[in-house]
C-alpha positions in Angstrom: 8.6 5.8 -19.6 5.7 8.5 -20.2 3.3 9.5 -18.1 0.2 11.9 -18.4 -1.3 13.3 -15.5 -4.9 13.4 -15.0 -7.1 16.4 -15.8 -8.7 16.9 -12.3 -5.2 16.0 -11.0 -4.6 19.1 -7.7 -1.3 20.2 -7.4 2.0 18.4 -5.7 5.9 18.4 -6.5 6.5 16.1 -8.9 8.9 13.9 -6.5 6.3 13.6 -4.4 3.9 12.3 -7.6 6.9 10.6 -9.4 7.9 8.7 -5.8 3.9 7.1 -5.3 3.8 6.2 -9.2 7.3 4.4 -9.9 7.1 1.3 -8.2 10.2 1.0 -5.4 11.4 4.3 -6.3 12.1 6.8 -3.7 12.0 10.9 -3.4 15.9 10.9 -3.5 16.2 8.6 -6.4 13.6 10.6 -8.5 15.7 13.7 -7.2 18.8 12.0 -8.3 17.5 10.8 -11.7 16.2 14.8 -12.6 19.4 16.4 -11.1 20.5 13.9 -14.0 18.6 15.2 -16.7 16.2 12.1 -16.9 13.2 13.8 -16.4 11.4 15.9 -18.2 7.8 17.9 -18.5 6.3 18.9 -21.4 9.4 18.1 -23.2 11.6 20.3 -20.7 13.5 19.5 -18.2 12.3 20.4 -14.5 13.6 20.6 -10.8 12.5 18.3 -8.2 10.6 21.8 -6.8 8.2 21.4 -10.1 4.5 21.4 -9.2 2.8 18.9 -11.1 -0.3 20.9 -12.8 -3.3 19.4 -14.9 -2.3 17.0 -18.6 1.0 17.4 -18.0 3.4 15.1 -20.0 6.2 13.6 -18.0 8.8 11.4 -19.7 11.3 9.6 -17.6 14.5 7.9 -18.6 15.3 5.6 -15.8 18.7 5.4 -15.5 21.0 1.8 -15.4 20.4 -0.2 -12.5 22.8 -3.1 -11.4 22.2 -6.8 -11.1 20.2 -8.4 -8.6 22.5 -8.8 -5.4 21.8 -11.3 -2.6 19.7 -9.9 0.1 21.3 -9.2 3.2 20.4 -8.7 6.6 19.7 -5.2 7.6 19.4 -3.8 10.9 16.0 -2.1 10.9 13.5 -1.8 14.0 11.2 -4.2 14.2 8.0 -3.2 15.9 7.1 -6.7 17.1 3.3 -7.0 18.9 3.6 -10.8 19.2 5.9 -13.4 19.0 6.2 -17.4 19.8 8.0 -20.0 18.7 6.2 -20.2 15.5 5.1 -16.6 14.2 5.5 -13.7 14.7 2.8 -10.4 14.1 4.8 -7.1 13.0 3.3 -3.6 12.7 4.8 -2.4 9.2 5.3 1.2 8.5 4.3 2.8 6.1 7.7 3.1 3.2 8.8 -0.2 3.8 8.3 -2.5 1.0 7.7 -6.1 2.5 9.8 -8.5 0.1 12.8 -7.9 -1.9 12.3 -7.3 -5.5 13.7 -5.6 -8.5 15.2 -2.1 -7.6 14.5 -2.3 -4.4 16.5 -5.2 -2.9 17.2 -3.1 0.7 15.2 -1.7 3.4 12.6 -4.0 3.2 10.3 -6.1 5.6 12.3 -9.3 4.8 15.8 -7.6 5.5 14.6 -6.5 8.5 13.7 -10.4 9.5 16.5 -11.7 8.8 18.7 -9.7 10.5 16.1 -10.2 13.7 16.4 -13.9 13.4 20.0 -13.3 14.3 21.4 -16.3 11.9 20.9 -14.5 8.7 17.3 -15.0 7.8 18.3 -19.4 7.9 16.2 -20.5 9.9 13.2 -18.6 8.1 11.2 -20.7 5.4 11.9 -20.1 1.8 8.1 -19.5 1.1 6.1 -20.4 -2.0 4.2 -17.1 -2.5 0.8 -15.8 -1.5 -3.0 -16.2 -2.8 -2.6 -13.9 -5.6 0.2 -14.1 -8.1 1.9 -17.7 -6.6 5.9 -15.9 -6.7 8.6 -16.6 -4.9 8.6 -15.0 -1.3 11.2 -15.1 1.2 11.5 -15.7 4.7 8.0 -16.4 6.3 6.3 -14.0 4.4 2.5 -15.2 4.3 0.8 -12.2 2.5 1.6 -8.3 1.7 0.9 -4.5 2.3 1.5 -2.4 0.1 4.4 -0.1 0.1 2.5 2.9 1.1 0.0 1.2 3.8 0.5 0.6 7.4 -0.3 -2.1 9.6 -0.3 -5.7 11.0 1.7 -8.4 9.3 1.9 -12.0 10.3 4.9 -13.7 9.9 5.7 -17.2 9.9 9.1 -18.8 11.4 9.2 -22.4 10.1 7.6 -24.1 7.3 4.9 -25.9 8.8 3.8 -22.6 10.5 3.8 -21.1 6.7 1.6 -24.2 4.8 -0.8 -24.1 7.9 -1.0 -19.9 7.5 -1.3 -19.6 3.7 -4.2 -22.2 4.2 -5.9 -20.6 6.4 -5.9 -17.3 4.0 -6.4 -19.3 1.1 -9.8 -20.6 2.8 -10.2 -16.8 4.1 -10.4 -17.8 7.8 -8.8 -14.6 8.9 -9.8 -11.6 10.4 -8.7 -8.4 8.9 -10.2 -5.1 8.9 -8.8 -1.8 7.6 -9.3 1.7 8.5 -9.2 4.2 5.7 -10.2 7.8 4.4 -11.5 8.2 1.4 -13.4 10.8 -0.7 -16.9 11.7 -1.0 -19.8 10.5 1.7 -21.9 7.0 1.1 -25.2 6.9 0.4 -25.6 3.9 3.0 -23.0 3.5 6.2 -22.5 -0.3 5.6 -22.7 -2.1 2.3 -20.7 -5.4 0.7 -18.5 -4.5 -2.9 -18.6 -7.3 -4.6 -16.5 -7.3 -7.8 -13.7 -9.3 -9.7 -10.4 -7.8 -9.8 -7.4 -8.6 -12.5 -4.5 -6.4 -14.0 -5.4 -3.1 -15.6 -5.0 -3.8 -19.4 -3.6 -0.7 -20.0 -1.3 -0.1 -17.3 -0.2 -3.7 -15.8 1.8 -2.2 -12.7 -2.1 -1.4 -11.7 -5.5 -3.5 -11.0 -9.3 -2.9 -12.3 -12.5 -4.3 -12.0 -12.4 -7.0 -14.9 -15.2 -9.4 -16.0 -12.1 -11.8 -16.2 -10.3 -11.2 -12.3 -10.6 -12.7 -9.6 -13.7 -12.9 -6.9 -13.2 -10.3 -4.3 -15.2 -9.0 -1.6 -15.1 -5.8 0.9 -17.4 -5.3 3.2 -17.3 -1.0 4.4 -19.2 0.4 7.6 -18.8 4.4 7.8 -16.8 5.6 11.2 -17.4 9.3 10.4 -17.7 11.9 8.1 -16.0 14.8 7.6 -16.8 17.9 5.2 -15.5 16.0 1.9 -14.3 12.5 3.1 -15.1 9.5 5.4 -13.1 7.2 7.9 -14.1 4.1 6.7 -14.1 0.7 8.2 -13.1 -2.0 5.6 -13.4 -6.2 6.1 -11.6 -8.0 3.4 -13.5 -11.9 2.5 -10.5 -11.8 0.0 -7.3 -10.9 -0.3 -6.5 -9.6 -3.6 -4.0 -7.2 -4.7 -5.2 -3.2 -4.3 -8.2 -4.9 -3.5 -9.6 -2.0 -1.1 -8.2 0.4 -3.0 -9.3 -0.6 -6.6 -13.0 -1.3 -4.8 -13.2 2.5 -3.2 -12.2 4.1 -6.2 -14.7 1.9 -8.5 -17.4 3.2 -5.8 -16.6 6.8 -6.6 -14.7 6.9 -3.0 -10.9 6.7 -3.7 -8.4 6.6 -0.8 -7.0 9.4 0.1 -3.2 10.7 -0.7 -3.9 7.4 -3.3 -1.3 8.4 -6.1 -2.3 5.3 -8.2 -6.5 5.5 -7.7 -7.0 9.4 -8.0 -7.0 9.5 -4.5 -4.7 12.9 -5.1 -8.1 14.3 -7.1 -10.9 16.0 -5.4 -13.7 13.7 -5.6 -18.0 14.8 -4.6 -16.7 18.1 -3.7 -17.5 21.5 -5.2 -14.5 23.1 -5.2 -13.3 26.7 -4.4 -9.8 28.2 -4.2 -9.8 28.2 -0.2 -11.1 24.5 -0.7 -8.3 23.9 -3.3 -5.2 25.3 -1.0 -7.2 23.8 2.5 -7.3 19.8 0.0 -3.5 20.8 -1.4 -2.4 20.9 2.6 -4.1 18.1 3.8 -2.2 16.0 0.6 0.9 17.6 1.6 0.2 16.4 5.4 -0.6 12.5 3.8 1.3 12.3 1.0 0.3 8.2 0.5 -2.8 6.8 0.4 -4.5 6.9 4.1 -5.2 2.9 5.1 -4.1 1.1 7.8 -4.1 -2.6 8.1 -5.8 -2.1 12.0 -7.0 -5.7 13.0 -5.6 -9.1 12.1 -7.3 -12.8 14.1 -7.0 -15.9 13.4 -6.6 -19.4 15.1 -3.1 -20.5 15.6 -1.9 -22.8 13.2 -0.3 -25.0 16.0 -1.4 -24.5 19.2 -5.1 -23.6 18.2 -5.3 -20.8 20.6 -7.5 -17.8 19.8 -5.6 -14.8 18.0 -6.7 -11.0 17.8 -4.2 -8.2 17.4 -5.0 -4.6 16.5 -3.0 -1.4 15.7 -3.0 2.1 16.9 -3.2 4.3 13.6 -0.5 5.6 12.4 1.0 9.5 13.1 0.3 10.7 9.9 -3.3 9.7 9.5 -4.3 10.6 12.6 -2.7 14.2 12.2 -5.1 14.1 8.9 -8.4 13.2 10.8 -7.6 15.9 13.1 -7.2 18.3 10.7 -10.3 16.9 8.6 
């Protein structure tokens, strides 16, 4: 696999880069994979201590991986705001991938269910994917975060639950707003982004704004400004993959810490070397992109009761907008 890093790119080790870029990969697995020669810069090799500078070339040789194994039950804290006979609403960390999938078939949201359930995830439904790419999820999983955002989660515990869910996101009858920082100020504090998103033709592990993608809308309000970056309130009327993410950073406004949207690369900002060191502690301090799923309503599927949850935000971005 080679990768070139982008010209305004600031500095950070290159586990730390490597980690946010290879899908379900980890800081100790890229360690492991250098300690054994697989990576290299510039055509030499490097220690996981390597600062990754401007145009560099990496090339990594990902080493064997073994055969998909049945997923187990794991026992990982839950952090459970609400729970009935039907669903249940989790607040997912940010690290924790939500579904198993191909190298990373531990540790993950589902695991975590299963062993919660107490039967071995059996009495979850086998699901039959979300709005975006139709695959196969597992045990109640109605729709995703990303591996690197926190938030709310709603989680279904039979299959009728699960239909009457995925309809009501497929119809967008849910409430969800996200908090984020991003680069750069807004010319106007609320505004509606408006634009169809579908794999990035050049690299397919990422999405862009394509004349061809999907419908998707965000709608932002500005919570404050800082002296380079905002805290953003976003309202998703769609639910696509990267959606907010792809959306900020095609307004000029990337997310933060975001290792796959140039949110790692100084944007509206005239930079000096204080500004450089004061950016390259704040990544160091938020090394992810900074967005929290922080509100999640909807009407219950079953008993037709009223639903609003929201989120405290997470340690790490709050020790950023305290810095900021």
């Amino acid at each position: 696999m080679l990768m070139q890093v982008p010209a305004g790119q600031t500095k950070i080790r290159i586990d730390k880069y490597l980690a946010g870029h290879i899908e379900n990969s980890s800081r100790t697995k890229i360690k492991n994979a250098m300690n054994d020669g697989c990576v290299e810069v510039n055509g030499k090799k490097i220690k996981a201590n390597y600062v990754v500078q401007p145009n560099d070339s990496i090339e990594i040789t990902l080493p064997y991986l073994p055969a998909k194994e049945d997923v187990k039950p794991e026992n990982i804290p839950l952090d459970i705001l609400y729970e009935d006979n039907y669903l249940m609403i989790v607040n997912k960390p940010a690290g924790m991938v939500t579904h198993p999938a191909y190298k990373n078939y531990s540790g993950t949201l589902v695991n975590a269910l299963m062993y919660y359930m107490g039967d071995g995830g059996e009495s979850l439904p086998k699901l039959n994917g979300d709005e975006d790419d139709g695959g196969n999820e597992r045990a109640g999983i109605v729709h995703r975060l990303d591996k690197l955002t926190s938030g709310i989660m709603v989680v279904a515990k039979d299959e009728d639950t699960q239909r009457r869910l995925s309809k009501l996101f497929s119809k967008h009858d849910i409430e969800r707003e996200y908090w984020a920082v991003v680069w750069g100020h807004f010319k106007t504090k609320k505004g509606k982004i408006e634009k169809p998103l579908g794999r990035n033709p050049r690299d397919r592990k990422k999405f862009a704004i394509v004349e061809s993608g999907k419908h998707a809308i965000t709608e932002y309000e500005v919570e404050k400004e800082f002296d380079f970056t905002t805290l953003v309130k976003l309202r998703l009327h769609t639910g696509r993959t990267h959606q907010i993410r792809v959306h900020m950073y095609s307004m000029g406004h990337p997310v933060f810490g975001d290792l796959d949207y140039e949110g790692t690369v100084p944007h509206g900002v005239q930079l000096t070397s204080s500004l450089k060191h004061r950016i390259n502690n704040l990544l160091e301090l938020m090394p992810r992109q900074a967005l929290h799923a922080k509100v999640l309503g909807f009407t219950h599927p079953i008993t037709g009761k009223p639903l609003r949850f929201e989120s405290d935000l997470p340690d790490d971005m709050k020790a950023l907008i305290e810095k900021l």
